[in-house]
N, C-alpha and C positions, 0 to 999 in steps of 0.2 A: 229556267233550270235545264240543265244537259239533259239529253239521254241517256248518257253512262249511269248516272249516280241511282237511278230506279231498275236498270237494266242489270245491275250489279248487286242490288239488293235483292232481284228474283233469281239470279245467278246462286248467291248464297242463300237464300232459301228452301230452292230446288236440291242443290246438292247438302242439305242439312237433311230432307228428308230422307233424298234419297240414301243416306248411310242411315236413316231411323229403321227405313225398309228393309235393309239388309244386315243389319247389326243385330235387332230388336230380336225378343222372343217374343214379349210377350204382344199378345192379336192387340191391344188399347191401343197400345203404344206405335204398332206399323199403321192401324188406322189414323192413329192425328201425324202421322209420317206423311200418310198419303195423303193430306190435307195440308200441310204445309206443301209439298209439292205441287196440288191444285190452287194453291195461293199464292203462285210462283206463278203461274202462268198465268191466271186472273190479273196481276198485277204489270205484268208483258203484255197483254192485251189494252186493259187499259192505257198503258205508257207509250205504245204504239199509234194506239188510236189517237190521242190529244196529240203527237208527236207529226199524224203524217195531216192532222186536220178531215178528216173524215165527217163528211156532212152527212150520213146515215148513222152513224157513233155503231158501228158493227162493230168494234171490239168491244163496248160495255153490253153493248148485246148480246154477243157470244158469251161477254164475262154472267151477265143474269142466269144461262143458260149454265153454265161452268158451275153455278153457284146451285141451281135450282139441281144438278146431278149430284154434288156433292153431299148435299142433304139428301138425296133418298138413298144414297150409296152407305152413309154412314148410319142412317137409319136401320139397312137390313144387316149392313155389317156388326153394329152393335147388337142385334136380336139374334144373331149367328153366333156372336162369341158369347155372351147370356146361354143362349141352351147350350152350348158348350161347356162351359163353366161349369150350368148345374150339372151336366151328366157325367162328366168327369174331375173337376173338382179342381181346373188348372185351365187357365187359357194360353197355355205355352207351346208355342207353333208347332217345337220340335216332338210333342208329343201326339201332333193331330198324324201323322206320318200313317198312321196304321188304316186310317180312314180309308186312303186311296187304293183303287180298285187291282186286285194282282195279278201278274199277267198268266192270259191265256187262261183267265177268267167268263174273260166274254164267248172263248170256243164251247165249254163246257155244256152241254145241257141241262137243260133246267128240271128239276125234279116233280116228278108230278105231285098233284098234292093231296095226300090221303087224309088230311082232315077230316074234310066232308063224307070219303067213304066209312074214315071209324066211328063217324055218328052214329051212322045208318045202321 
């Protein structure tokens, strides 16, 4: 088998995500984006490795490796758009916008805290 026809197929893969990435709203949908793009180069790896003959097999090595990140990546990502979900009732990217921290946030100081003194 050539090279091209596997190299061509993680070609289209990679770029099939990557518009999932960048088109997508909703947080599911950019996470299996970005796993079709790590399945893209999982697949370069291995096609590489059988390709150049590799007596250590370091590209399915690296590929276990690719594969064992992707699962814990999509593990905390799915627990991140979950309490998301519940707290706002939408896992739609362009709504998490407010989350992010506003400038000249960080200069301000921070307030002391009178909890503890209105106990007392």
């Amino acid at each position: 088998m050539h090279l091209a026809y596997p190299a061509v197929l993680a070609v289209l893969l990679f770029c099939t995500g990557l518009y999932g990435v960048l088109a997508r709203r909703n947080a599911i949908l950019v996470l299996m984006s970005v796993e079709l793009m790590l399945n893209a180069v999982n697949l370069n790896l291995v096609t590489f490795d059988v390709w150049l003959r590799d007596s250590l097999h370091a590209g399915q090595a690296l590929t276990l490796f690719t594969i064992a990140i992707a699962a814990a990546e999509i593990g905390i990502g799915l627990a991140i758009v979950l309490l998301v979900y519940r707290n706002r009732g939408s896992s739609d990217i362009d709504r998490l916008r407010d989350l992010a921290e506003k400038p000249g946030a960080a200069d301000a100081e921070p307030q002391p805290d009178t909890t503890a003194e209105a106990a007392a």
